[in-house]
N, C-alpha and C positions, 0 to 999 in steps of 0.2 A: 683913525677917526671913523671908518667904516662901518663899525659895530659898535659906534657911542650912545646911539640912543638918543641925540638932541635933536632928533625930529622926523616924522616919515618923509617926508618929502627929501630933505638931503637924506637920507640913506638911500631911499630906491632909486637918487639920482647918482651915487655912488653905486651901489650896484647893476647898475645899467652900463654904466661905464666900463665897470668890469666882466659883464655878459659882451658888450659889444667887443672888446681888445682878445677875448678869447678867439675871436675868428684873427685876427692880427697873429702870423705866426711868429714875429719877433717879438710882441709884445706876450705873448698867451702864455711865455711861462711865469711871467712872476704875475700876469692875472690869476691864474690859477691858485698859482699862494695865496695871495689877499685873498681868493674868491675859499680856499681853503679852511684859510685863518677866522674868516667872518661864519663858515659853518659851523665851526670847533667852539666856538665864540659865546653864540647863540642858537639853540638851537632849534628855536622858532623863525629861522632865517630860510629854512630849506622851502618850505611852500612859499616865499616872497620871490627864491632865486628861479624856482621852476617855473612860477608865475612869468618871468623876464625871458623865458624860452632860454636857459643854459645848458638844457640838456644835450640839443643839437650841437653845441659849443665841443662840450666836453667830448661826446663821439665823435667827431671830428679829429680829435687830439686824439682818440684813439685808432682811428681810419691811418691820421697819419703814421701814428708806430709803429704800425701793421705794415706798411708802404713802405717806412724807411730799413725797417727790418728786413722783407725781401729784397727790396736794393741789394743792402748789404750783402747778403746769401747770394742773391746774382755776381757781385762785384768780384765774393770768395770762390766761387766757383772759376769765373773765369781767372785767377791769379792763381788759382791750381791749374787750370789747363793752359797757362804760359807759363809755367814752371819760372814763377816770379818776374814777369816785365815789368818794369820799373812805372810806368802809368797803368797797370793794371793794380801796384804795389798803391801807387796813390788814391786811385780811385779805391781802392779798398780802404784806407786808412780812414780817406775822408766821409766813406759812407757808414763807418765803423763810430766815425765824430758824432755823425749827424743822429745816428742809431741810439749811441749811449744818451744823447741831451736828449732827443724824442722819450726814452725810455723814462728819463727821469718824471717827463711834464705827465707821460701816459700815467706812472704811480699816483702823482697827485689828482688827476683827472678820475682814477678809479674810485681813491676813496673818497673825494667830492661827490661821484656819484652815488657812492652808499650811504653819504649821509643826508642825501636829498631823497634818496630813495627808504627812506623811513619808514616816510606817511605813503599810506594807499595810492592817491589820488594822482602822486608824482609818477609812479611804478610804469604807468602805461606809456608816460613821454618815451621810455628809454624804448619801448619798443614800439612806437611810431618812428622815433628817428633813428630807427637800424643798428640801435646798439648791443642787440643780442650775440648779433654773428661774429663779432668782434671780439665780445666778450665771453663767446664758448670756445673759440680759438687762444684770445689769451688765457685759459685756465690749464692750457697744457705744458705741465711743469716740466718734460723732456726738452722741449723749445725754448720757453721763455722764463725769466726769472723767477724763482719762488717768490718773494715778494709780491712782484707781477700779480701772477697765479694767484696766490693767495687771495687776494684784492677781487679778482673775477671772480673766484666762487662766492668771494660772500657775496658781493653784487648782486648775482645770481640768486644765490639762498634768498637777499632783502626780499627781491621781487616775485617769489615763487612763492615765497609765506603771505597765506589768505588774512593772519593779521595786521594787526601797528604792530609798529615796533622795525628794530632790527639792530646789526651790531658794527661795531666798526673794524672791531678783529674777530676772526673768526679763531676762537678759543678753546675748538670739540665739540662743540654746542652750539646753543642758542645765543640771543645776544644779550646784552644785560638785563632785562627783563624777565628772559627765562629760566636766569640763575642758573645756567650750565646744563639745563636739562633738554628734550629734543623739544622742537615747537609742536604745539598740539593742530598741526595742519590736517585739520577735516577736510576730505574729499568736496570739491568748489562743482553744485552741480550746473552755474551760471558761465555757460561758455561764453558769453562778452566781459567774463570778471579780467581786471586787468592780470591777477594771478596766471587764470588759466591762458589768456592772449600771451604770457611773457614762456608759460610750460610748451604752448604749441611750435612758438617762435625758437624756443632750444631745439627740439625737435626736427624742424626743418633747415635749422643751420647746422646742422654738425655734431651738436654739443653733445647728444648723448654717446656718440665714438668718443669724443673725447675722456665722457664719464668713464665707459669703460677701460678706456688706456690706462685711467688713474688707477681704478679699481685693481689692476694688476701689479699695483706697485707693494701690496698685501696689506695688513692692516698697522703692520711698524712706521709706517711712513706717512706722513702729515696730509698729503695728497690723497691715497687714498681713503682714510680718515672724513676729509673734505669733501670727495667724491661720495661717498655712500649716505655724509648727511643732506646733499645736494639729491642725488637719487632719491630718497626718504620724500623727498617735497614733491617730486616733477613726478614720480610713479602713478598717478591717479590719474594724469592724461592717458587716453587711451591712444593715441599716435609716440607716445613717451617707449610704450610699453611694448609697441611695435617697431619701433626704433632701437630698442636695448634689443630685442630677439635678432634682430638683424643687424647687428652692430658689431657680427665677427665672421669667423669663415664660418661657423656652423652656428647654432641656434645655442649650443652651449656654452658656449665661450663664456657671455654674458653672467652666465646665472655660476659657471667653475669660479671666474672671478669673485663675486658676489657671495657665495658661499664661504669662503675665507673668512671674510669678517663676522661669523656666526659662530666660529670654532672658540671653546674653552681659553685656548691656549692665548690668546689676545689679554689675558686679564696681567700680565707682565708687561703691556702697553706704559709707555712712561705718561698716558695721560690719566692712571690711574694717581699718579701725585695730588691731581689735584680732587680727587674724590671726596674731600671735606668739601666740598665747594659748587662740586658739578653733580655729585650723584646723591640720592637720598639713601642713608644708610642708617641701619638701630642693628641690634646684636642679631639679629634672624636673616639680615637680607645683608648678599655679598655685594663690595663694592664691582659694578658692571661696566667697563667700557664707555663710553657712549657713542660708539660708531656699532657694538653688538646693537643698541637699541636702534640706532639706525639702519642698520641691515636687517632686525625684524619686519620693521617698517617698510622697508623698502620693497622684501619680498612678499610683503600680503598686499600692498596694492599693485606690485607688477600682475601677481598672479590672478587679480579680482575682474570676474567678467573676462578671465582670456585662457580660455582652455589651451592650446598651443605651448603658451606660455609656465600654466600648470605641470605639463608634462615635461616639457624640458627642465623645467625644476628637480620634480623627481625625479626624471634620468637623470640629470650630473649630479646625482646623489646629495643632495639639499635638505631632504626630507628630518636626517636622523639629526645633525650637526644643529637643526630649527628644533625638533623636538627638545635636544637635547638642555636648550636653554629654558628649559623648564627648573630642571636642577641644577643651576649653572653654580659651580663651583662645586658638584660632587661628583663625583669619578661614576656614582650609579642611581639608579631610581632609587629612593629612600624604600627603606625595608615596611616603615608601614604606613607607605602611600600619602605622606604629608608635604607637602612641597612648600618650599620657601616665596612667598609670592612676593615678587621685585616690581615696583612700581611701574607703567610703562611696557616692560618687558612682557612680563606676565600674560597682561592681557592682550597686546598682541600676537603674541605665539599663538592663544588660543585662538582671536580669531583668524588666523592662517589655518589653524585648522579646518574652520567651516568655508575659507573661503578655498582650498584644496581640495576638500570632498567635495564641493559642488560642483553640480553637472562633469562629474569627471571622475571613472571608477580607476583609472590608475593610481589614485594615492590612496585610497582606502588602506589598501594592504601594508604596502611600507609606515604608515602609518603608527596601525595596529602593530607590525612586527617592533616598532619601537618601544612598546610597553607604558604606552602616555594614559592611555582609557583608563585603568585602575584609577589613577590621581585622579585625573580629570573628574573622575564620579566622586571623587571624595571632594573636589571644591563646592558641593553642588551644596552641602550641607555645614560647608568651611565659614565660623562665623567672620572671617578679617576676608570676606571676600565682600564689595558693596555691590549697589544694586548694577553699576555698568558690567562689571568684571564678570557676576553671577548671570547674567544673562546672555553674555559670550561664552558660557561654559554651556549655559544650557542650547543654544546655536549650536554647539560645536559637537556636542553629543545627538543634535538631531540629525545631524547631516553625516556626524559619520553611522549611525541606525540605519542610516537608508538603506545601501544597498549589501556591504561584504556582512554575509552570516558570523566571520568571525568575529568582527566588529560587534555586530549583535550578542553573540555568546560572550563577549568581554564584559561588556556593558551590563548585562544581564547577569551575571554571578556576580558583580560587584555592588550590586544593589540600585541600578539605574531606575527599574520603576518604582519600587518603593519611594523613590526620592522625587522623579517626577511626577508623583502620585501627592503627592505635598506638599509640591507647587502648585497642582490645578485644585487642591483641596481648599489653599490660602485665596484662592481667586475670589475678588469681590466685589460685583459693578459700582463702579463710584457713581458721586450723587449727579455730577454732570451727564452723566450716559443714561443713569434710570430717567431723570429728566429730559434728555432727546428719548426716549422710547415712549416716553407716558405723555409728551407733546408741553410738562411744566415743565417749571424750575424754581430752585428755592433763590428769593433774593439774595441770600450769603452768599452763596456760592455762584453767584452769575457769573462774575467777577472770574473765578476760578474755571469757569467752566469756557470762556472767552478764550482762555490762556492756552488751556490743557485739554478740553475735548477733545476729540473722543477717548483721547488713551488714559489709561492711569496704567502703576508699576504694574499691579497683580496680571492683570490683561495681558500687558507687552510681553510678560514673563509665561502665564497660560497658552498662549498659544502656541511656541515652538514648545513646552511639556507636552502639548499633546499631538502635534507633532509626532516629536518623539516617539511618544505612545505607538500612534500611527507606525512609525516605520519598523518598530518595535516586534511590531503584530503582521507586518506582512511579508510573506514568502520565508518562512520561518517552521515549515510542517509541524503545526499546530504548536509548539512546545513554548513557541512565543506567546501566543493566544494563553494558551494553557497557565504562563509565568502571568500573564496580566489578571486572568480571573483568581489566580491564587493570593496576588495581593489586594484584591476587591478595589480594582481602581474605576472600575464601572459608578459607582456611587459617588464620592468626586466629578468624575466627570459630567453625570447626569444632573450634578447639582448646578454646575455652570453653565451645562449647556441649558438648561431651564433660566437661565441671565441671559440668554445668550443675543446680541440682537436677530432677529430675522435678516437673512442676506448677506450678514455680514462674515471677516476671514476668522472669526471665533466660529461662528456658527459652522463654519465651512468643515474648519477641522475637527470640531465635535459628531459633524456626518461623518465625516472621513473613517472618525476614528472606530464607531459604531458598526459602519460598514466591514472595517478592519476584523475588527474582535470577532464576530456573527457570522465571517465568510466562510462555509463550508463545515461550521461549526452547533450543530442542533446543544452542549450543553451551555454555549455564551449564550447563543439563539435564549434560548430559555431562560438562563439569567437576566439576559437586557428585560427580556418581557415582565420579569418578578420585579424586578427595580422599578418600572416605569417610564422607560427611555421611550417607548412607543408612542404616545401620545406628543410626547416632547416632537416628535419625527414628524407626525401628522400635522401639526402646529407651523414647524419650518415648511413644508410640501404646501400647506395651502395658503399660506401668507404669501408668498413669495409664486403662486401657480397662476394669476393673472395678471403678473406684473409684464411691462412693456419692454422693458431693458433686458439686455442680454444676459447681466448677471444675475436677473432674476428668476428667470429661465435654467440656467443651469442649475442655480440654487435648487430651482423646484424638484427638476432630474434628477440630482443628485439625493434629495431625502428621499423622495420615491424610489430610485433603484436601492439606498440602501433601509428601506421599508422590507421593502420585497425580498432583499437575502436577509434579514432577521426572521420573516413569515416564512422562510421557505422549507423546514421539517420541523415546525412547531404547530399543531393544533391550538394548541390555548393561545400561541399569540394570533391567529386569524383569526379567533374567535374575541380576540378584545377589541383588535381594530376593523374588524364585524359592525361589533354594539355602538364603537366611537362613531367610527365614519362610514360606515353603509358596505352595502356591498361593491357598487361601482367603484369606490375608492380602493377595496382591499383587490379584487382583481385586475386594477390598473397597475398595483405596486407588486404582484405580481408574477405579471407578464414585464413588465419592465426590471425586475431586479431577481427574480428567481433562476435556481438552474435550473438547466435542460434537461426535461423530465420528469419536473416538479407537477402535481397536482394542481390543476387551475381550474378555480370555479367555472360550471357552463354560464354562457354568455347570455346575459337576460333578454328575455325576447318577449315575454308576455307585457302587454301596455301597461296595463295597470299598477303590475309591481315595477314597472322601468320606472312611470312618474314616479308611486312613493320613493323610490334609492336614488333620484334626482332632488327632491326637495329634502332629503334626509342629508345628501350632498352639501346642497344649497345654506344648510340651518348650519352646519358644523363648520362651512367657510365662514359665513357671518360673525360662529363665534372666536374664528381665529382671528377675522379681523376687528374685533373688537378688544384682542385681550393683549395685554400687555409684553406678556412672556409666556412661554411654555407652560410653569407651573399654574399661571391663573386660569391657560387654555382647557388642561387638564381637569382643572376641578370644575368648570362651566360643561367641559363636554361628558364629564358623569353625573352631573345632575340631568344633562337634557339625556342620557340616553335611558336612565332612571324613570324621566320624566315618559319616556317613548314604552317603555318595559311594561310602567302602569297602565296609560292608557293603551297599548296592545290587550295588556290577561282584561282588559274591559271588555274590549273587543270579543275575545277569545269566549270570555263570561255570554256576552250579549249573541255570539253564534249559538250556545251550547243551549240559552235560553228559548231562542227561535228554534231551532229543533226541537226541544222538549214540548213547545207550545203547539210546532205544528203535530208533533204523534198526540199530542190531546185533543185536536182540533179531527186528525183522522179516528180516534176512538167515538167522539161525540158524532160525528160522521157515520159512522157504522150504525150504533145504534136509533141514528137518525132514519139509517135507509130499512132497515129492522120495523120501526114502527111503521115507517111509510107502507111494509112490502103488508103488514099487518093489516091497514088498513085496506092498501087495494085489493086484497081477499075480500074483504068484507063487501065492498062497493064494487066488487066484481059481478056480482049477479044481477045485484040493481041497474048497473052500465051496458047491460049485454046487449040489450034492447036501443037504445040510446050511441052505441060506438060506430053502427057502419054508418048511418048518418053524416055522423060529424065531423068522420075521419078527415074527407077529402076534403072539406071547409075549413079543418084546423092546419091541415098542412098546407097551405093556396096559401092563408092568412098569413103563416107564420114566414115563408120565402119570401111575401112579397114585404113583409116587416124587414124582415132580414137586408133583402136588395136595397130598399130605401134609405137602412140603417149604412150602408156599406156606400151608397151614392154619397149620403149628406156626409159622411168622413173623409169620403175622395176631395168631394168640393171644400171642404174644410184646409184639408190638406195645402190644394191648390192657392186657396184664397190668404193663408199662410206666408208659403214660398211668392205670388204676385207684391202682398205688402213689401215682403224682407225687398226684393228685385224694385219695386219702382214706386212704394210709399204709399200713407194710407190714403191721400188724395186723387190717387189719378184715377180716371174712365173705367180701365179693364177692374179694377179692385172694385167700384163702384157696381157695376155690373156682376161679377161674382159674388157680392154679397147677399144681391137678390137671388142669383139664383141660390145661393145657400140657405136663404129664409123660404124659398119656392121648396128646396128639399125636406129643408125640418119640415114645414107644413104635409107633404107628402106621407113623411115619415110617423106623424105624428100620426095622422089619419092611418095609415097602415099598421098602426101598430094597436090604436081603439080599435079595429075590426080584426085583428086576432084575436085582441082580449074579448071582443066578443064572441068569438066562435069556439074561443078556450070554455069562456062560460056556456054556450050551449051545447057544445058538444059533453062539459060535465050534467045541465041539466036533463040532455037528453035522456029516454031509459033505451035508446036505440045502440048504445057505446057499449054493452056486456063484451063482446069479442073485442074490442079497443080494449075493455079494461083486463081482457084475462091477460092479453101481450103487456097491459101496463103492467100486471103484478109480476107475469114471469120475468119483466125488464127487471123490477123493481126487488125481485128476488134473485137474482145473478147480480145486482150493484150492490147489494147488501153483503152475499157471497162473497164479491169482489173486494169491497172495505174489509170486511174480514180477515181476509185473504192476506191483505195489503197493507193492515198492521200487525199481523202477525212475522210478518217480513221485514215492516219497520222496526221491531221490535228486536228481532237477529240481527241487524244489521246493526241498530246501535248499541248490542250488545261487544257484537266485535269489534266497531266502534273506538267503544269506552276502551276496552282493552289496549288497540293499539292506538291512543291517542295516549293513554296514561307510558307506555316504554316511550313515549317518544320527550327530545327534549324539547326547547322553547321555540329554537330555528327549524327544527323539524316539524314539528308544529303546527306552526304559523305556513313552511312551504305547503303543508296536507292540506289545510283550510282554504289557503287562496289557489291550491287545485281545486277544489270540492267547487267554490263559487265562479272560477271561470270555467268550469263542466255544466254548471247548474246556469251559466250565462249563454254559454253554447246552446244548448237543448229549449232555452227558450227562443231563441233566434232562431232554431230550425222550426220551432214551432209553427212563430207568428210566418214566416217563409209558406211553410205548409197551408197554412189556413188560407194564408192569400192568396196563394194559388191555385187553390181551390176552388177558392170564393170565384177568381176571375175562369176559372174556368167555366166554373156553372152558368157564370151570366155570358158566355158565350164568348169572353177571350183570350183568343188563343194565341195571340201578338204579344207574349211579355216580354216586358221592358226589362232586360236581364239590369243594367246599368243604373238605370232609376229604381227597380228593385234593393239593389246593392248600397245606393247612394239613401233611402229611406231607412232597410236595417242600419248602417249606420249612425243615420242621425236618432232613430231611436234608441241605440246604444247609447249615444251620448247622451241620450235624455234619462235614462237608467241610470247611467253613472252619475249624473246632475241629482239624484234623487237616492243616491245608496248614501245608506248610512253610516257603513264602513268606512265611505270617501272620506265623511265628513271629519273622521277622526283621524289620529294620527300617521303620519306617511311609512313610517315603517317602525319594524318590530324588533330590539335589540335582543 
């Protein structure tokens, strides 16, 4: 009436009943039955019993089996060393009684436990109340009964599997759920999962010595069998995996054992019987074991994350016996590289492969010598391979690319990049990813993108291709490089990497891979620059070259050093990322990515062009950070440098015109001092009378004009610098104002009393000797115009010459030397004059500092006013 159903209350007052007598050691074995019969019964009874706390019950009943068994062993031992006394005969008999009824209640107690331990939630009780260690100890079938045993591991198995479910006979397999097949137990990365609490808890009791003791019982025998799909579950603990390596006298024991059950020779297992049943089979795929599928299993998570453990693999020679179940049921590699792919099997052998080549260059080689690589490359393009299996294929060819050459030569005659070349060619950002880069999203697919962002297949699949690529192309003396430009995989990969996000491990590998192909390489050099990978580069380097985060940083480093080894024996390509991004950008990438040796632009030192290749800098980040992806970058930043090309030949137009205008201005010049010199002949004789008069009255007039001229600009100056310092209201400015209207007054007056002494000195007739000096003046300036476009006239004839050999960059460097030569020479000028000037009025205390500090600012006041400035900042 236990299990009738007429009402919750009497049942769980019936089951209380029978939770509470399980502690009753007279009464606990036939609780155990009813508590048995009611699990078997119902099977929505197991969360009501666990709920009543029977877990502690039942491991008690197993504590005690444990207890009366060594009794017993005690009892036998001493009635062998009294060579049978008659109470040592007794006490053995009776602890032999007490043994065999314990035994019976511990069976019923076990599998009570497996069928509570079904569901999740129960899994953890068994190991809060200590039933681990008890139950790693009874799975040792040399000790205790098979049955027993048996009853333990599945136990074990319930609670070690991260799903529902679980079985009540351990049958080869899984439990009826799984249909005979192995559980799909994913690596649990949640160390409070009750899973992983019950894998740590085998661990520290014992259990995995135990595994191994079974595992030597080989794969004929039901125990081992038990043992290897028990290992298959717990292998993903990382203390599991460190407990099997030291679970014998040396570190191989474990893995000699374990390698057994991977040998061909297992497929005359008599659990092959039920292979309608446990194995998935059609005329192409042989019936498998299901402890081989478990010792796949077992060795790619012993081996995952534990180099140690790697190698003693392939020392106890593991490597060929794992390859081998590739072709499991042929005596050799198929002749033309087509392999039977076995559910399960298949795909983990391959990934033990990627998880053996990583970080770990001893298994390369054995590997390779197994002859797996050919096939391997042919699943890549195997339509009956789906998208999990096809992606462990393409893992597993990345990692073994890394490092062993001959790895790579395998790979590589068997058509691996052609094929990895058509994975990253199928690459294509889904709508959830262009929408996180572009900051929308379409309503459809919100929904979708919630789920699945950031990844889609092509992506997951893109990145170890290019990988691959990557490992493909490095430390390969050239020939690798050489196989990659021979299949034009640069094109492919530029197309993605232009999807590619900024920052991210796409974008990562697509630097990588560019770096890869370009290193030490001028004719990839040259192709990357034809295709247009370079902008794509300049794109990643400045999106990512202000960011705050570490990875952003690296990101940046990274396209910049491999910027710099693409530019570093290519002309044409410094001369694109020139025009794109300036000069400051192209000699940063470099000096950061070039070899030793290489050509590096001199380091800009003149102000003027540093501003322009800082705001040419400035304009090209802006447009990276405005563009979406590489290729929108691209085609924004050949418009602006387009945009910079034109208004430079304006420029260039607008110098060639000021020249032309000034030798017109010196020809009219000429002929101007020509009439003049004409004139003062004539007015020569008339003046002659009229010059010693006037002479010393015009020169008086004209210094003391001068002086005044040169006061009222000081006080100007001053009255200037006073406002900037303490504003137009205060005392001292008030006062300096006057005296600068006291000066212009001065000024003014000094300078009507030249103009009159200019006019009487010409109407004097006392000036004839003034005026013959004015004509011979007036005849040597004339000479000198002359002279002096006759010279401008050579000059820009050679000029034209070498302006026309030269190109656009050369160019444009001639010209901005001409106007900071022709900026020089005015600054020594005005220096000159000043100096002068203070010298004549008698000071001889110059202000070397305040000198300095005036050029200067009048420098800046010249650049405030060049019309050059006003246009564009640099010239591509």
């Amino acid at each position: 009436a236990v299990g009738s159903g007429h009402g919750r209350a009497p049942e769980m007052a019936n089951l209380q009943d029978l939770v509470l007598r399980l502690r009753d050691v007279e009464a606990r074995e036939v609780a155990v039955g009813s508590l048995l019969e009611v699990l078997q019964a119902d099977p929505g009874a197991s969360d009501r019993v666990a709920e009543l706390n029977a877990v502690p019950g039942l491991v008690d009943i197993l504590h005690d089996f444990l207890e009366a068994w060594d009794t017993h062993k005690e009892c036998l031992a001493g009635k062998e060393k009294t060579n049978g006394d008659v109470d040592d005969v007794a006490r053995e008999m009776a602890s032999r009684e007490v043994r065999d009824r314990c035994a019976d209640v511990a069976k019923q107690s076990l599998r009570a436990l497996v069928l509570v331990t079904k569901t999740i939630a129960t899994r953890l009780r068994v190991v809060e109340s200590g039933g681990i260690g008890p139950v790693c100890r009874l799975m040792d079938t040399d000790s205790f009964p098979e049955s027993i045993a048996e009853r333990a591991v599945v136990l074990l198995i319930n609670c070690c599997t991260n799903g529902g479910g679980g079985g009540g006979e351990w049958n080869g397999g899984g439990g009826p759920e799984t249909n005979g097949r192995p559980e799909k137990n994913q690596p649990n990365d949640d160390p409070f999962s009750p899973s992983a609490k019950v894998k740590r808890a085998v661990a520290q009791t014992g259990g995995v010595q135990k595994i191994i003791t079974s595992l030597k019982r080989t794969p004929y025998d039901r125990a081992g069998c038990r043992a290897v799909h028990l290992l298959s579950l717990l292998a993903d603990e990382p203390k599991v995996r460190e407990k099997f390596r030291e679970g014998g006298d040396d570190i191989y024991v474990g893995f000699k054992a374990l390698i057994a059950f991977l040998a061909d020779d297992g497929a005359s297992f008599s659990m092959s019987k039920q292979s309608s049943s446990s194995f998935e089979n059609d005329r192409e795929t042989p019936a498998v074991p299901i402890h081989v599928k478990h010792a796949a299993v077992a060795v790619n998570l012993l081996c995952t994350d534990d180099v140690q453990n790697k190698e003693a693999f392939c020392v106890a020679g593991g490597i060929p016996p794992l390859m081998g179940l590739l072709h499991f049921g042929e005596k050799s590699w198929p002749r033309d590289g087509t392999l039977k792919i076995i559910p399960v099997l298949t795909k983990t052998v391959i990934d033990a492969i990627s998880t053996l080549a990583m970080d770990n260059d001893l298994c390369d080689q054995p590997i390779c010598d197994t002859g797996v690589l050919p096939s391997l490359v042919g699943l890549l393009t195997d339509v009956r391979c789906d998208f999990s299996l096809k992606l462990s294929v393409i893992h597993a060819v990345m990692h073994m690319a890394r490092d062993s050459r001959d790895a790579k030569r395998q790979l590589t005659e068997h058509g691996a990049v052609p094929k990895m070349r058509d994975v990253v060619g199928a690459y294509y950002p889904s709508d959830a990813q262009q929408s996180a880069q572009s900051g929308k999203q379409s309503p459809q697919n919100e929904r979708a993108h919630s789920m699945y962002a950031p990844w889609n297949h092509s992506e997951v699949m893109a990145i170890p291709a290019v990988s691959c690529l990557v490992n493909l192309a490095t430390d390969t003396e050239y020939w690798g490089q050489a196989e990659l430009a021979e299949e034009n995989v640069v094109g492919p990969v530029k197309a993605a990497f232009d999807k590619a996000k900024p920052g991210g491990k796409f974008a990562q590998v697509c630097v990588a891979f560019v770096h890869a192909f370009v290193k030490n390489n001028p004719e990839n050099a040259y192709t990357v620059a034809e295709v247009g990978v370079l902008p794509t580069l300049v794109f990643h380097h400045l999106r990512s070259r202000d960011g705050k985060r570490r990875g952003d940083k690296i990101a940046a480093q990274e396209a910049l050093v491999t910027l710099g080894a693409a530019l570093d024996a290519d002309e044409s390509a410094r001369e694109i990322v020139g025009q794109i991004a300036g000069e400051l950008l192209l000699r940063e990438a470099l000096v950061a990515g070039a070899s030793t040796g290489a050509y590096l632009p001199a380091e800009i030192t003149d102000k003027k062009r540093l501003r322009k290749e800082k705001a040419t800098l400035e304009e090209v980040l802006l447009l990276a950070k405005n563009s979406e992806d590489g290729s929108v970058f691209s085609l924004a930043a050949e418009q602006a440098r387009l945009q910079r090309k034109k208004k430079r030949a304006q420029e260039i137009f607008d110098a060639e015109a000021a020249l032309e205008k000034k030798l017109v201005q010196q020809l009219v010049a000429r002929e101007k001092e020509l009439l003049e010199a004409e004139a003062a002949r004539v007015e020569l004789r008339k003046a002659q009378a009229r010059v010693g008069q006037a002479e010393s009255a015009v020169k008086k007039e004209v210094n003391e004009a001068r002086a005044a001229k040169k006061e009222l600009e000081g006080a100007e100056r001053a009255l200037r610098r006073k406002v900037l310092k303490e504003g137009e209201n205060s005392k001292a400015v008030q006062m300096l104002r006057e005296t600068v209207a006291l000066k212009r007054t001065s000024w003014e007056k000094e300078q009507r009393e030249a103009d009159d002494a200019i006019a009487a000195h010409a109407a004097s007739e006392k000036v004839e000797k003034e005026r013959r000096r004015s004509f011979e003046r007036e005849k040597a300036e004339a000479d000198a115009a002359e002279a002096a476009v006759g010279k401008e006239l050579l000059e820009k004839t050679k000029r034209d010459e070498k302006l026309n050999n030269m190109d656009v960059r050369a160019r444009r460097r001639f010209l901005e030397q001409e106007e900071a030569v022709e900026l020089a020479a005015k600054k020594q000028a005005r220096t000159a004059a000043r100096n002068a000037e203070r010298i004549t009025n008698g000071d001889t205390n110059l202000d070397i500092e305040a000198q300095a500090q005036d050029d200067d600012d009048t420098d800046t006041e010249e650049d405030d006013e060049d019309p050059f400035e006003k246009k564009c900042c640099v010239v591509s």
